[in-house]
C-alpha positions as CSV (number, residue, x, y, z in Angstrom):
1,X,81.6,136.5,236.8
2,X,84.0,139.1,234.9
3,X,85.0,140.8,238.2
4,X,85.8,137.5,240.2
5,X,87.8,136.7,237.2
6,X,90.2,140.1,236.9
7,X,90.4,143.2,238.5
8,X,90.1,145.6,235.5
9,X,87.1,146.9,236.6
10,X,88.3,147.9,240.0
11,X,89.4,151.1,238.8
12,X,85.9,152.2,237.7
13,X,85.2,153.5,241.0
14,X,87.7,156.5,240.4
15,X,86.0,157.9,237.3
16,X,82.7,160.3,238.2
17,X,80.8,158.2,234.9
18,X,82.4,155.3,233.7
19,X,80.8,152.9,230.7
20,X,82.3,149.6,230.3
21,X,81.4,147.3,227.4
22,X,81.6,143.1,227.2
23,X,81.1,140.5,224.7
24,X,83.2,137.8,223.4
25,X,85.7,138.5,220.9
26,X,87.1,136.2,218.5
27,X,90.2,134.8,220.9
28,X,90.3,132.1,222.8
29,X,87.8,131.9,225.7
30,X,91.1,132.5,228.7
31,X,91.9,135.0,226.8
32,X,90.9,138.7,227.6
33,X,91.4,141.6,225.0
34,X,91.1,145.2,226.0
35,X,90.7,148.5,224.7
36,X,92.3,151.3,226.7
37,X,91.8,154.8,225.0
38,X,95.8,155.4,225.5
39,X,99.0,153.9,225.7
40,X,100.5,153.5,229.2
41,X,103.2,155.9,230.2
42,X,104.7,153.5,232.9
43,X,103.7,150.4,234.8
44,X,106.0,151.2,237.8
45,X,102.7,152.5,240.4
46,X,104.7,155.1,242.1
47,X,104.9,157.2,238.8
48,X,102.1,156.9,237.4
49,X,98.6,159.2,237.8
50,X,96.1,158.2,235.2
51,X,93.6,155.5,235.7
52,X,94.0,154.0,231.9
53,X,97.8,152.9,233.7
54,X,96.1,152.0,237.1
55,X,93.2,149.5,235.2
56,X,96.8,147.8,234.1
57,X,98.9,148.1,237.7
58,X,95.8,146.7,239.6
59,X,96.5,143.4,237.8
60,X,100.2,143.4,238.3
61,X,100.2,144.4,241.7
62,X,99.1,144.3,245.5
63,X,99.1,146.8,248.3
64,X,99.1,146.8,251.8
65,X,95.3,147.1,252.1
66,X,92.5,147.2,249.3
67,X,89.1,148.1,248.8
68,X,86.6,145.7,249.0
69,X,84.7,145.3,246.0
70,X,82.0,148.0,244.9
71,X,82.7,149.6,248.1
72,X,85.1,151.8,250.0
73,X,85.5,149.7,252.9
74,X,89.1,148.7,253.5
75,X,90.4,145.2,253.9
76,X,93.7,143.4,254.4
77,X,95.7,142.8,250.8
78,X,99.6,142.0,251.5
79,X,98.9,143.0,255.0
80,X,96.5,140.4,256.9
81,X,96.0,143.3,260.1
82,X,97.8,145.9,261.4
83,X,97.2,147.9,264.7
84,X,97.0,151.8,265.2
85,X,98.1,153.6,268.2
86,X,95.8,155.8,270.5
87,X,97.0,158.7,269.5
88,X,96.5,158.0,266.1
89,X,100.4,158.2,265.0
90,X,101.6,154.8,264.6
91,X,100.3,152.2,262.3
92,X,101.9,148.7,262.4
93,X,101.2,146.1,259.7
94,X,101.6,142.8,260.1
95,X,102.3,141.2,256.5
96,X,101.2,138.3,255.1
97,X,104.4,135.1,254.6
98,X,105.3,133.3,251.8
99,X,104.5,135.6,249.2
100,X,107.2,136.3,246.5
101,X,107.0,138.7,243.8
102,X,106.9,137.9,239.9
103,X,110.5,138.0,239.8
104,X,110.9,135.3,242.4
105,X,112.3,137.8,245.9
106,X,110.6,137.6,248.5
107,X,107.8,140.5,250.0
108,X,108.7,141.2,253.3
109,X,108.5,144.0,255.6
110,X,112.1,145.5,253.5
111,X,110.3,145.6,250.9
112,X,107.6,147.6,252.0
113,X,110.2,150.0,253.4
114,X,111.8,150.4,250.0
115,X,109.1,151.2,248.2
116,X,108.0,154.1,250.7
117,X,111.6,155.3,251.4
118,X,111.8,155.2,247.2
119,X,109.1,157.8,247.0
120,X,109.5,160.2,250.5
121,X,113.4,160.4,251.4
122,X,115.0,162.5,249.5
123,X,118.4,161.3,249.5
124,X,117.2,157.1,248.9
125,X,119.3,155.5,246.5
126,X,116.7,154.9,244.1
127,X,114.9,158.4,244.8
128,X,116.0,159.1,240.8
129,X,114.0,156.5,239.8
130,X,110.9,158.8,240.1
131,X,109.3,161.8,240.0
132,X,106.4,159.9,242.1
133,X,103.8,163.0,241.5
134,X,101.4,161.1,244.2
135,X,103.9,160.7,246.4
136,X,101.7,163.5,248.8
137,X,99.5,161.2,249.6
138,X,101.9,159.8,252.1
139,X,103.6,162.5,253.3
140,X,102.4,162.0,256.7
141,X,104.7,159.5,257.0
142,X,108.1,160.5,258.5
143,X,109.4,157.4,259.0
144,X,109.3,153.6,258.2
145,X,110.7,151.1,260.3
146,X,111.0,147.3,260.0
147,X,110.2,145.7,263.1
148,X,110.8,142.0,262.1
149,X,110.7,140.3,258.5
150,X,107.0,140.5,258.4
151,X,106.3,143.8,260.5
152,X,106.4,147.1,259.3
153,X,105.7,150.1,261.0
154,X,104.5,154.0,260.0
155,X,105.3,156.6,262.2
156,X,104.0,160.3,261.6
157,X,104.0,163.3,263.6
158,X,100.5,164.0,263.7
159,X,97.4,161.6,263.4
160,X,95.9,161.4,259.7
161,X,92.7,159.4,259.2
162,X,93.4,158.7,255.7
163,X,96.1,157.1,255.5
164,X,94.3,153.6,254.8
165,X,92.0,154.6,251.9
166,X,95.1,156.4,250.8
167,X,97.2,153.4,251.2
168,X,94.3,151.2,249.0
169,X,94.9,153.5,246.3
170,X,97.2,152.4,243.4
171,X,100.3,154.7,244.2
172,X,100.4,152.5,247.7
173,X,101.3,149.4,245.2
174,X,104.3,147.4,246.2
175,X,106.6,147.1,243.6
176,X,109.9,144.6,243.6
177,X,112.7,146.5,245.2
178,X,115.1,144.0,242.9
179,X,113.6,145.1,240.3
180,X,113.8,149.0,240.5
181,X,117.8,148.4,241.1
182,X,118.1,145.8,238.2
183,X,115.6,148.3,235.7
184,X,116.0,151.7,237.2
185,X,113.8,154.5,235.8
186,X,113.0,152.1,233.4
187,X,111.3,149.1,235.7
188,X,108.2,150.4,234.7
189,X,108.5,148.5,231.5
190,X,109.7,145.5,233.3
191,X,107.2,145.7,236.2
192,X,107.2,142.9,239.0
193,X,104.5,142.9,241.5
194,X,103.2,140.5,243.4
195,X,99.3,140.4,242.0
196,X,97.1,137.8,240.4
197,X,98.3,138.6,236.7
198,X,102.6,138.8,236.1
199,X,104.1,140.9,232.9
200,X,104.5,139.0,230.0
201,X,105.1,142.3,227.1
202,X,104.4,145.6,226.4
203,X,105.2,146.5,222.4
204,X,104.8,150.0,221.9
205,X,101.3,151.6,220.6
206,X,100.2,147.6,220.0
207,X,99.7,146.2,223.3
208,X,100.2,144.9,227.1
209,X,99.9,141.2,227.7
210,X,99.7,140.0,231.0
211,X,99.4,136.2,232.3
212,X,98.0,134.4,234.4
213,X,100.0,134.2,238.2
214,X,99.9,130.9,239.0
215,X,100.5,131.0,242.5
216,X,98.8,133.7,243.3
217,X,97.6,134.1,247.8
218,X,94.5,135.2,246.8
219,X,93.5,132.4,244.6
220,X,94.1,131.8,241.0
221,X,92.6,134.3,238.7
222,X,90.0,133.0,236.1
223,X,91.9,133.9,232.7
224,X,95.2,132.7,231.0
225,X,96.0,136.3,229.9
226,X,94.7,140.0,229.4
227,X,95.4,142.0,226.3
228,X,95.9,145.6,226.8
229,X,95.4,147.3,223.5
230,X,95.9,151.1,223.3
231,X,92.8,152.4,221.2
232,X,93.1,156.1,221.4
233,X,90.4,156.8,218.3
234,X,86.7,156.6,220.1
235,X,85.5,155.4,216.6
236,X,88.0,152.8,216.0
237,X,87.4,151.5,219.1
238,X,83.6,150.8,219.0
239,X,84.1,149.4,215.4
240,X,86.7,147.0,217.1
241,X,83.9,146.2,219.4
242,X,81.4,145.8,216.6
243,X,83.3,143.6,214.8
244,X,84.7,141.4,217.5
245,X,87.9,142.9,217.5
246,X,88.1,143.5,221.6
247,X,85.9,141.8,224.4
248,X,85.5,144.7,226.5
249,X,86.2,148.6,225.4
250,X,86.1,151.6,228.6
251,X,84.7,155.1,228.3
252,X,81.9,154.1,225.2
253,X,80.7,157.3,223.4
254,X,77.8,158.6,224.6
255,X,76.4,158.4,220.9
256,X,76.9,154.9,220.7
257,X,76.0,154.0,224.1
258,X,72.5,153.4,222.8
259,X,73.4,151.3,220.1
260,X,75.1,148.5,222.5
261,X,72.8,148.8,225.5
262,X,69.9,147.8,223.1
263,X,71.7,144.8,221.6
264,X,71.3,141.9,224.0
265,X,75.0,140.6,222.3
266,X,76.4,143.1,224.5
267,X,76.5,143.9,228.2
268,X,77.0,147.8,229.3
269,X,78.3,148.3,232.6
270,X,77.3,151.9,234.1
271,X,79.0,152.8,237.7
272,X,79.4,156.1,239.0
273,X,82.1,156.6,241.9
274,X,83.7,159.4,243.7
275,X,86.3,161.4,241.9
276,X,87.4,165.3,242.2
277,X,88.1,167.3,239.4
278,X,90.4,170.3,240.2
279,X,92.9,172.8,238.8
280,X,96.4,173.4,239.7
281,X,97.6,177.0,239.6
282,X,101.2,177.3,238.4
283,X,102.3,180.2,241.0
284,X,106.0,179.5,239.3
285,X,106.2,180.8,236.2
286,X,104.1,183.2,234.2
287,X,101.2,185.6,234.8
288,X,100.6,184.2,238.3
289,X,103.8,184.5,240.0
290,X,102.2,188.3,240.4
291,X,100.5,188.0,243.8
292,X,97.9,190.8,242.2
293,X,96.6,188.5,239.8
């Protein structure tokens, strides 16, 4: 099955009405080529916001926890358990051992620091590296301690219940510490994570390839390599698909939606998921720093 083989789909569940469209392009049969409707802006998860960079990150990377699939249950992902006090404001994770990031450093419980000091202490070393717009969703958090190599811990000031569904969502992706000093701001075309596909190139307005991780702790994914073309034209992209340019294309016109979901060639997938549309009021600048309008 397509989702036993690669995450892509995972991200589905974050769009309100999401088509997805399958069949086999002319590439070899390990060999995945997809259509995003943009380019990426970053691959580095703690900078990022849109889900046409998170159907790429999900690959590349692993969080603490995860969602299990088609659901919004949380399991373990680089943490196997982890233990929350009575009053709700202390959550220790116990990590999973032996796991080593693309790059070859190990994932331990420094590493989990890192990336969470990176995004919420203002004076971390690498704080630069950002600006991490998501960063809120962890703001709970007012401190991170490693208890041992494998044992991190959260502390926060007051309880907040959703911290694990927060933690399961792509920003909470644990990214290489090495790697953000080697790169800087610019790891997020060099990304190293520690998930079942590792970077292999990203040319600009062509593509992404990913490949296969071969030793992969959850198993080894199904396909050699993903392609990640950037298809931005809605029309270009559902030619591509007609003419076996792509095997799989995201967010198919509605116009043409009929058109594949009556040719048995092709298989539509139709998911619809939570998601929140809102507005953000600038009270900065212009008419609304006026506290009358």
């Amino acid at each position: 099955m397509l989702k036993k083989q690669l995450r892509v789909m995972v991200l589905l569940s974050f769009l309100l009405l999401s088509f997805g469209l399958t069949i086999q392009a002319a590439t070899p049969k390990d060999v995945l080529v997809v259509a995003q409707i943009a380019e990426p802006k970053s691959m580095d998860p703690a900078t990022v916001t849109a889900v046409n960079d998170f159907r790429i990150l999900m690959n590349v990377y692993d969080g603490l926890v995860r969602y299990r699939s088609g659901i919004l249950e949380v399991e373990p992902g680089l943490a196997e358990s982890w233990a929350i006090s009575d009053d709700g404001k202390v959550y220790t994770f116990s990590l999973r051992q032996g796991i080593k990031f693309h790059d070859g450093n190990p994932f331990n419980a420094e590493a989990v620091k890192f990336n969470f000091d990176r995004m919420l202490v203002k004076d971390h070393p690498y704080a630069e590296t950002g600006p991490f717009p998501l960063s809120f969703f962890f703001s709970a958090i007012k401190e991170t301690t490693v208890v041992d190599e494998y044992t991190v811990r959260f502390r926060m000031d007051d309880p907040y219940a959703p911290l694990l569904s927060n933690l399961a969502y792509p920003t909470g992706l644990i990214i290489s510490p090495e790697a953000v000093k080697k790169h800087g701001k610019d790891v997020g075309r060099t990304p190293a994570g520690t998930g079942p596909y590792q970077f292999r190139e990203w040319k600009s307005n062509q593509h992404v390839i990913l490949d296969q991780n071969g030793s992969y702790w959850d198993g080894q994914a199904g396909l050699k390599s993903v392609v990640f073309r950037p298809i931005t034209d809605a029309n270009t992209r559902v030619a591509e698909m007609l003419s076996g340019g792509i095997d799989m294309m995201v967010e198919v016109p509605p116009d043409n939606v009929a058109t594949f979901s009556s040719n048995s060639s092709y298989a539509l997938h139709e998911q619809a998921g939570p998601h929140l549309w809102f507005l953000i009021l600038n009270l900065k600048e212009g008419p609304l720093q006026d506290k009358r309008v």
